[in-house]
N, C-alpha and C positions, 0 to 999 in steps of 0.2 A: 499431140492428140488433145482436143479439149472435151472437158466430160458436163454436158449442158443438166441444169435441174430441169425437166421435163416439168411441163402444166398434169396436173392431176386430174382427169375429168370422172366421176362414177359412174359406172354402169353396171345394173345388174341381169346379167342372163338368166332366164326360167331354164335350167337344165333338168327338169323334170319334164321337159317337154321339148325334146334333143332337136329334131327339125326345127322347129322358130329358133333356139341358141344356133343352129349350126349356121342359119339365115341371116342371124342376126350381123355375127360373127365375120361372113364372109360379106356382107354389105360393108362391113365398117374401114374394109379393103382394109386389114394393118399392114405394117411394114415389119413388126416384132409381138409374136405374141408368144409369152412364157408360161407354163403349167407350172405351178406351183406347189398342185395336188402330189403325193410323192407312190400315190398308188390307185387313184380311179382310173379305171379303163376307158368311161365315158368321157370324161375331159380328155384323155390323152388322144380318142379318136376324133372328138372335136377338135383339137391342135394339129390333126394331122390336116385334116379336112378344109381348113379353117382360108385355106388360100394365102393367108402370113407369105410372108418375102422369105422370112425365119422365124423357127420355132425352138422354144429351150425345153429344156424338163430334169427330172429326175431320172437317174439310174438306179431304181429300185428292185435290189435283188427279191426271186422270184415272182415279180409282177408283171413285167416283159411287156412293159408300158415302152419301155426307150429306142424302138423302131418307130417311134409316132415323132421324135423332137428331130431336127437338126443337127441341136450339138446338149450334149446333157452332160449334167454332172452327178458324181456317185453320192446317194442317199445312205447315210452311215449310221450304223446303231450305236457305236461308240464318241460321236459327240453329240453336245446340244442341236436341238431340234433347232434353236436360233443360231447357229452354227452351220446345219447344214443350209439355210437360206441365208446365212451369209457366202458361204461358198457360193450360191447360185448371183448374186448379187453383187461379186466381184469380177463376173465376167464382162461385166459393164462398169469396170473405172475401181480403184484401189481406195478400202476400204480403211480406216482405221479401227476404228470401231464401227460394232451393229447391235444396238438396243433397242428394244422398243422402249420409246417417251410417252408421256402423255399431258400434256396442259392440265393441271388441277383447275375444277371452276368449285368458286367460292361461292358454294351451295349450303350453308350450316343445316343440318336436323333440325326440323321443329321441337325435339326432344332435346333439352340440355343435358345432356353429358359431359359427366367428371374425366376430362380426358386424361388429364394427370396421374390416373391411376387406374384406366379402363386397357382390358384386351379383350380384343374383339376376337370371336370363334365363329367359324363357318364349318360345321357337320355334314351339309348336305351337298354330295357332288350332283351334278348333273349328265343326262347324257346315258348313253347305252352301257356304260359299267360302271352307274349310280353304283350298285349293289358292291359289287369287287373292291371299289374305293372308300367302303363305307368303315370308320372306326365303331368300334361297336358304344351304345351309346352307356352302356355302365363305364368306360372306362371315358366319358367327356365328363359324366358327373363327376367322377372322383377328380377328375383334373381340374373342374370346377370348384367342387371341396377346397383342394388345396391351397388353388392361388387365391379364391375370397379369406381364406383362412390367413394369408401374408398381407390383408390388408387390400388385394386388387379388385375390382370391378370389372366383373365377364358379360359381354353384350353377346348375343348371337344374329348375326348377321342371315338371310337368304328372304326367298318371296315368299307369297302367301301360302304357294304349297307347301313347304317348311314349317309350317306354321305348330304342325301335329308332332313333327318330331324333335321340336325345338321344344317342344311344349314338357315332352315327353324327358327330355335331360333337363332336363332343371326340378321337374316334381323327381326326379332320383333325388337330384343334387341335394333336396331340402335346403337350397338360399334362400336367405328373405330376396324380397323383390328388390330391396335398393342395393344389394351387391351382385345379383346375376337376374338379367333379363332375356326378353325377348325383343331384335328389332326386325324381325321377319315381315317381310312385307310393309312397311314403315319407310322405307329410306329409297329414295329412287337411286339412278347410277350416279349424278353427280354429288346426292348427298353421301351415298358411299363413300366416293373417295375423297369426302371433304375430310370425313371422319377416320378412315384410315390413314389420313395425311396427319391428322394428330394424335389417333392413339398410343399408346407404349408399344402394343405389338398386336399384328394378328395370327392367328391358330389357324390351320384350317388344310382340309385335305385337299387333293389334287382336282382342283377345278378352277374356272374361270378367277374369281375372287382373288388368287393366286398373285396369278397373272397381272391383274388389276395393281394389286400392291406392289408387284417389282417393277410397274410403268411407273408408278410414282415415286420410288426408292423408300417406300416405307416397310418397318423390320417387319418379317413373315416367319412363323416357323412352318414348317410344310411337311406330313404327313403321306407316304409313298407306299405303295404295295404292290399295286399289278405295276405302274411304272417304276424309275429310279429318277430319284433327284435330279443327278447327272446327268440324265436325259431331256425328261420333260420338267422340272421344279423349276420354281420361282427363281430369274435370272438377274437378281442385282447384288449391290454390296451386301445388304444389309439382309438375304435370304439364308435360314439354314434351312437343312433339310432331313427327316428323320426317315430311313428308309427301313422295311420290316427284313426281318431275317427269316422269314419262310424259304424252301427248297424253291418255290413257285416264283417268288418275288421275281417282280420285273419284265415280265412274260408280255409287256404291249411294246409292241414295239412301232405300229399304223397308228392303232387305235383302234382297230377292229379285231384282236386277236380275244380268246378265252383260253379257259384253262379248266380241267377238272375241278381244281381246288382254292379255283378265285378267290370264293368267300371265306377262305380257311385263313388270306395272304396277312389282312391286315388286323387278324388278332392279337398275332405276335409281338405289335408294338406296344410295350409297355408304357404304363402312364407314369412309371419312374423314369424311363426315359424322354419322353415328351415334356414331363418338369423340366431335365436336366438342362436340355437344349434352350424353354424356354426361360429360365433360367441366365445362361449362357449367353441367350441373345440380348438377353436386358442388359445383361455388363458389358458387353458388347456396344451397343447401343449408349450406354450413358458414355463411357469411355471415348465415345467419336463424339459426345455431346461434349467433352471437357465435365465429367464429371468425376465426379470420385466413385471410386468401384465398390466401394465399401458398404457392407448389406444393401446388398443390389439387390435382395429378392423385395426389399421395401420398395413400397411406393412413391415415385418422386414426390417433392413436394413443391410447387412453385407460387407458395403465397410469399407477401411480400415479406421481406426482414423483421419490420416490425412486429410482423402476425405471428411470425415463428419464433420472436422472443417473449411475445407476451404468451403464448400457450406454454412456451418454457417454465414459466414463470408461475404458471398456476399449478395451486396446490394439486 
């Protein structure tokens, strides 16, 4: 059997407007077409409809989507979400691995940043359970507190609508402005990940950004309540993951689920534990650098030898 690398062409259907996609879809006469969705009804009856040769999909318990595929595979709450679309993804040719990558483009900030001793925080999730995902913001001040306290520089990363509540943790925090900032709305996507490609680490709760950083393999600690780490969190080496211990916790399991006591989930995670971790990952992190682990809560330092003898040296 040989397993050919298919041409990738884009295309996007308006499925807000189900006839023209259903038009769309069955003009494009496929040979194979797979739902990836692991719980819309409308994609799955569009898959059905769609005239395909063959259609794939999810086995998604109690969705009773997988009379619409062909041939489907079981949608599991017990592994990664990039797991289960590996499974799907193996039916066509043997897999060793499945990550998502992403090409860094060499976009620098028009802001200069101390990258050498900058972690960058993302507070603000996005999306229908903004609220559920949200760490409460006394407790990003005091984490704030702390690490400008060891000598680090905290940036806050998200868009212009963040803007208020970025604003809002840092007047707790009481930092001067050159050890905790705002870069809300400031940094497109490729200056993001220019910067998360050199910061020490990023913070930041269960949202896109996340994601972002594990394409690049740069170190994340990652914040969990309605979800679990294990499931949806940041997927490379260098991710950990701080999940809350509420009764509630972990109750998404689509992405569309709630709970009485959503907002109650991610109280629980303490900012001594969110040190710990990031903490953790920094020695972590230097350790894979060939570093010495040795007060690791300090700030690297990478000026040159001479620079670091001569400040030695002064009184």
């Amino acid at each position: 059997m040989q397993f050919l690398l298919p041409e990738v062409i884009g295309h996007r259907c308006d499925f807000t407007n189900p006839r023209s996609a259903l038009r769309e879809l069955r003009d494009s006469r496929l040979d194979v077409l797979i739902n990836c969705a692991p719980w819309t009804r409308l994609t799955a009856l569009l898959t059905s409809l769609s005239g395909a040769k063959a259609t794939y999909g999810f086995r998604s318990k109690g969705q009773g989507i997988h009379p619409a595929f062909d041939v489907t595979v079981p949608y599991r709450s017990d592994r990664h979400e990039i797991a289960n679309h590996h499974a799907m993804a193996e039916l066509f040719g043997p897999l060793d691995t499945y990550r998502l990558t992403i090409r860094p483009l060499e976009r620098s900030p028009s802001k200069a940043l101390p990258y050498d001793r900058l972690v960058l925080m993302h507070a603000t999730p996005g999306g229908s359970a903004a609220t559920p995902k949200s760490w409460p913001q006394a407790c990003w001040a005091e984490l704030v507190r702390r690490l400008t306290g060891k000598g680090f520089v905290v940036g806050f990363t998200g868009t212009q609508a963040d803007e208020a509540a970025v604003g809002a943790i840092l007047d707790a925090a009481k930092a001067s402005s050159e050890s905790a900032f705002s870069l809300a709305g400031a940094l497109s996507l490729p200056e993001l990940a220019y910067a998360l490609n050199r910061a020490r680490l990023l913070v930041t709760v269960d949202t896109g950004v996340a994601h972002l950083a594990a394409a690049l393999d740069a170190p994340v600690v990652c914040l969990h309540g309605p979800t679990r780490f294990a499931r949806w969190g940041a997927c490379n080496s260098g991710a950990t993951g701080v999940d809350s211990s509420h009764p509630a916790a972990g109750y998404i399991h689509f992405g569309f689920e709630s709970h009485p006591q959503q907002n109650a989930v991610m109280e629980t995670i303490s900012v001594d534990a969110v040190e710990a971790a990031v903490i953790a990952r920094l020695s972590a992190t230097k350790d894979s650098d060939s570093e010495s682990a040795e007060d690791v809560a300090a700030p690297r330092d990478d000026s040159a030898p001479e620079q670091r003898a001569r400040r030695s040296a002064t009184p």
